[in-house]
C-alpha positions in Angstrom: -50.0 35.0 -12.9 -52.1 37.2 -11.1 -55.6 37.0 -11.1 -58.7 39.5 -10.0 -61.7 37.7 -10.3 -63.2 33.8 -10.2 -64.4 34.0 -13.5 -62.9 33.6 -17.3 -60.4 35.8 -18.4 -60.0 37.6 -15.3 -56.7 36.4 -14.6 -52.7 36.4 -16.5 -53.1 32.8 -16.8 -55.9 33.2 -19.3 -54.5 35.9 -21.1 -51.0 33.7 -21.8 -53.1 31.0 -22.9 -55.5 33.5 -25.2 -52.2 34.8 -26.5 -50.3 31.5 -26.8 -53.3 30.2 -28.8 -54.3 33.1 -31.2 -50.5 33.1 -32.6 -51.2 28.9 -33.3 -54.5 29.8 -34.7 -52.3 31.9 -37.1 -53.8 35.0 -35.6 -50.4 36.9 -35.3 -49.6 36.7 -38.8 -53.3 37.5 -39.4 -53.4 40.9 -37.9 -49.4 41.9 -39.7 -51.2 41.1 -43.1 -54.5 43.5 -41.9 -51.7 46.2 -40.5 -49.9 46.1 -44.0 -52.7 46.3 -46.1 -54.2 48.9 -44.1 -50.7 51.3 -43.9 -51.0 50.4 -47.7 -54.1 52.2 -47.8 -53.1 55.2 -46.2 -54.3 54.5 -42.6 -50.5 55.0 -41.2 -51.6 54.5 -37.1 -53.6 50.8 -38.2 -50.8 49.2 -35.7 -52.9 50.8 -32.7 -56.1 50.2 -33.4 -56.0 47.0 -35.1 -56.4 43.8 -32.8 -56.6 40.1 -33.6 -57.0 38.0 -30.9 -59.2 35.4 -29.9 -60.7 37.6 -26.8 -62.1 40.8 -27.8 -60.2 41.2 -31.2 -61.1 44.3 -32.9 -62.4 43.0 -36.0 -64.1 40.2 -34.7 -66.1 39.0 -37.7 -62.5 38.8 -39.4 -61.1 36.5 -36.9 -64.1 34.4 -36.9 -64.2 33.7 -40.2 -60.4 32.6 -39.6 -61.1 30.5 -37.7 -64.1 28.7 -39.2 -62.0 28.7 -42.5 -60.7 25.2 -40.5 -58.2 26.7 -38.5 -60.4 26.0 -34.8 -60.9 22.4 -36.0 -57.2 21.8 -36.1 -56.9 23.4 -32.9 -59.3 21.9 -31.6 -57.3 18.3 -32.9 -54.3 19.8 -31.4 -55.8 20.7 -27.6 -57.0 17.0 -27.6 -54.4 15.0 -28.3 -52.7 17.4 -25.6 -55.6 16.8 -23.0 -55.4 12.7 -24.3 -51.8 12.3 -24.4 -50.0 10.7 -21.1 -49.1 14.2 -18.3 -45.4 15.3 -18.9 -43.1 16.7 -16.0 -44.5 20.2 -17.5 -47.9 19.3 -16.7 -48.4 21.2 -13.8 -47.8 24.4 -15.4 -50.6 24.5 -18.2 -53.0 22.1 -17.4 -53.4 20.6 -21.3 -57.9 20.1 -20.1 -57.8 23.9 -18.9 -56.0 24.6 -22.4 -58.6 22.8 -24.1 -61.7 24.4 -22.2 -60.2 28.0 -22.8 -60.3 27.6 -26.5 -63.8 26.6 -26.1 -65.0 29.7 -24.2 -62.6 31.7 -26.8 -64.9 30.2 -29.9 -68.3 30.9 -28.1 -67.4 34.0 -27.2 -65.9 35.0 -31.2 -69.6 33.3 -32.4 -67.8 30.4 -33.6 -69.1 27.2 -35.3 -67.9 24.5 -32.6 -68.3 20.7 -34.2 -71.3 18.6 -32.2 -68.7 16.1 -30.8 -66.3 19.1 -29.3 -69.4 20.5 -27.8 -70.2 16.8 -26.4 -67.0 16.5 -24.8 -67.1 19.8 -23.5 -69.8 19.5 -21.3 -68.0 15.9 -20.0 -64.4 17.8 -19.3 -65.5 21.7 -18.2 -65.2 20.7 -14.5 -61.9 18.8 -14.8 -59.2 21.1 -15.7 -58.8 23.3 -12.7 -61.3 26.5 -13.3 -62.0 28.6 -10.4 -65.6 28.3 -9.0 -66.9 31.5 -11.3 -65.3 30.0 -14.6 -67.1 26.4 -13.9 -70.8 28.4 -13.4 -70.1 30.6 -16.8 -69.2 27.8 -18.8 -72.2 25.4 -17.4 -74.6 28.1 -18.2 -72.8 28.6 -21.3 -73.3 24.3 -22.4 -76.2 23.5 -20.3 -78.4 27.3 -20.5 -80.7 28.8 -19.8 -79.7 31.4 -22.4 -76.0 29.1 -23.1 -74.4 29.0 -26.1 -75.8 28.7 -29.9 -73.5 27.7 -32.6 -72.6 31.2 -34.7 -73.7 33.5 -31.8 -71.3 35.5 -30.0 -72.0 34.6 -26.3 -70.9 36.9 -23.3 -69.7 35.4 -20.4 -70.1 38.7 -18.5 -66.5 38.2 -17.0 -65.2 42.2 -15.8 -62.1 43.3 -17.0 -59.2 44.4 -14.4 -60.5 48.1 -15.0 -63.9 47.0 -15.1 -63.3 45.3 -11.5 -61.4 47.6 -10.3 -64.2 50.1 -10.9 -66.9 48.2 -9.3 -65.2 48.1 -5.8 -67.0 49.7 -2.8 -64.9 52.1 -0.6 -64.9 48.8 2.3 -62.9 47.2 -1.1 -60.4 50.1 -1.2 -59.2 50.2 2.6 -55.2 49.7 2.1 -53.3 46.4 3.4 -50.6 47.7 6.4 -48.3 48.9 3.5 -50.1 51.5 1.5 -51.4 49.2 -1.7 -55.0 48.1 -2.3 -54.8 44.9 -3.1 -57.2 42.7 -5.8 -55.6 39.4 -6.3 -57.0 36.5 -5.6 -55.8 33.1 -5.8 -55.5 32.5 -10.0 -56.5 29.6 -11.8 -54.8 26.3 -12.8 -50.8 25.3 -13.3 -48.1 26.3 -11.3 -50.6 27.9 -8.5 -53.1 25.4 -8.0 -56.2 26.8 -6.1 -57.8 23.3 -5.1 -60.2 22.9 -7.7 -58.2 20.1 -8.8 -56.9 19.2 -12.2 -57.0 16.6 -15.2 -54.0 14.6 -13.3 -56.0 13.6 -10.7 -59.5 13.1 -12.9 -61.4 9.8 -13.9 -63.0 11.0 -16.3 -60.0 12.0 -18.0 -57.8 9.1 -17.4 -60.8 6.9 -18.9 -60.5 8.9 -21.8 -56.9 9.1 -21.8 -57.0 5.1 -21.0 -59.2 4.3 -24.2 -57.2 6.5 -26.7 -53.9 4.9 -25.3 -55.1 0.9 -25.4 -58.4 0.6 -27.3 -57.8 -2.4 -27.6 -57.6 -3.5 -24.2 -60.4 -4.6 -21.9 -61.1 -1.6 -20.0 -61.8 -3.6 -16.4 -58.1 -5.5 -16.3 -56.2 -4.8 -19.5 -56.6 -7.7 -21.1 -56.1 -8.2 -24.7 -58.1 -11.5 -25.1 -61.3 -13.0 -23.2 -60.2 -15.8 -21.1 -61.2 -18.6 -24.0 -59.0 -16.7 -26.1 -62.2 -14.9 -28.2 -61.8 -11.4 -29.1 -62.9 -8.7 -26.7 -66.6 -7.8 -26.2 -67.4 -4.2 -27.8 -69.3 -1.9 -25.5 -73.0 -2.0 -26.5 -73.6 1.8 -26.4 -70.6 3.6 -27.6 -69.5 0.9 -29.9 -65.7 1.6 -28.7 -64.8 0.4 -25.1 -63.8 -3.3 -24.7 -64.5 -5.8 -22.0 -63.2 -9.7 -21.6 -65.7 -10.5 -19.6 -69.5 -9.2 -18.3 -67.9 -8.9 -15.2 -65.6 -6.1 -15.8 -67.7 -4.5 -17.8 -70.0 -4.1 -15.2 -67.5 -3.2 -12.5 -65.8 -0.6 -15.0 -69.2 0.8 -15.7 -69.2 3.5 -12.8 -66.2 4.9 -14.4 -67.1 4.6 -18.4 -70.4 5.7 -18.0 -69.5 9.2 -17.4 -67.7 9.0 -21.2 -69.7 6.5 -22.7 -71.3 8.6 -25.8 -71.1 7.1 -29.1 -71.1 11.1 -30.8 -67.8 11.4 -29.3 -65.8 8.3 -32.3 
């Protein structure tokens, strides 16, 4: 898991995750069906320079077009219900909000049409899964702009590759450590080496989310099912999905809502 930058994709982390999710976006079988066809048709070296991934694929237009087919939506189902279900005992190796951010910056950088509400919650979970301090500036510029993201525009983050990097150092960066090497780690992102940008276990915002698609039918100040005269719960007035049993813990639950309370989102 080592990583050579702050940013995106500069890091194995990422590169498991890119991988791990491309073969559930059915991007494996994808690129064995594009090898075959193009072996078929006489092009006998297609295995080397044929690439589907969902970071710098080789056909890109291909894979996006994949995906848009209704194959990111599903994903996109999938990473949620991941990011919304209670943490297992493996959370601490793949953070399921980083997981669900990643695909995100995957889609904008492909071009990719991303629904309005995944967008939405985006922007409300980016800083809660654990990205390092470059990651969290590329993907607010990316949701927030100037110059962010536009639905069916391939976006560059501008993250350097490990040659890339590697070729930027000065000769100060090159000076070897006490046993020969020139070192370029740096602390990598999320999981099992956690760099102190937190994570979603320790989050509000996502156990508010995590509380409301658990009990949505429980008052979100105390956990009541009823209000105290036995009348049904009061409904949020803005999101239309939140319930209360009384003004009261409404009000006091409303520093913690707020930050979720968008009625695009159900």
């Amino acid at each position: 898991m080592g990583a050579w930058g702050h940013d995106l994709f500069q890091s194995d982390h990422d590169f498991d995750m890119v991988s791990d999710m491309g073969a559930e976006a059915g991007l494996d079988k994808l690129e064995e069906e594009a090898v075959a066809k193009a072996n078929a048709d006489g092009d006998a070296d297609a295995e080397e320079h044929v690439y589907f991934s969902l970071l710098h694929p080789t056909h890109p237009d291909i894979v996006r077009q994949h995906l848009d087919s209704g194959v990111l939506v599903d994903l996109i189902k999938e990473k949620k219900a991941a990011m919304l279900a209670p943490p297992s005992k493996w959370s601490f190796l793949q953070d399921p909000c980083y997981a669900y951010v990643l695909l995100g910056a995957c889609a904008m950088g492909l071009g990719c049409s991303l629904p309005a509400e995944y967008l939405i919650m985006l922007k409300m979970v980016y800083t809660e899964g654990g990205l390092m301090p470059g990651a969290l500036k590329q993907m607010r510029k990316a949701l927030f702009g100037p110059d962010g993201f536009t639905n069916g525009v391939p976006y560059d983050f501008e993250s350097k590759s490990l040659i890339e990097t590697a070729n930027s150092m000065s000769d100060e960066d090159y000076k070897p450590n006490p046993f020969g090497y020139v070192g370029m780690n740096v602390i990598g992102p999320g999981g099992l080496f956690n760099t102190g940008m937190g994570d979603s276990s320790t989050s509000a915002v996502i156990k508010e989310l995590r509380a409301q698609h658990a009990k949505p039918d429980a008052c979100g100040g105390c956990g009541a099912t009823a209000q105290a005269n036995s009348s049904a719960l009061m409904q949020c007035g803005k999101c239309k999905v939140r319930r209360y049993c009384s003004a009261a813990c409404q009000k006091k639950h409303w520093k913690v809502h707020k930050k979720v309370c968008d009625p695009a989102l159900y």
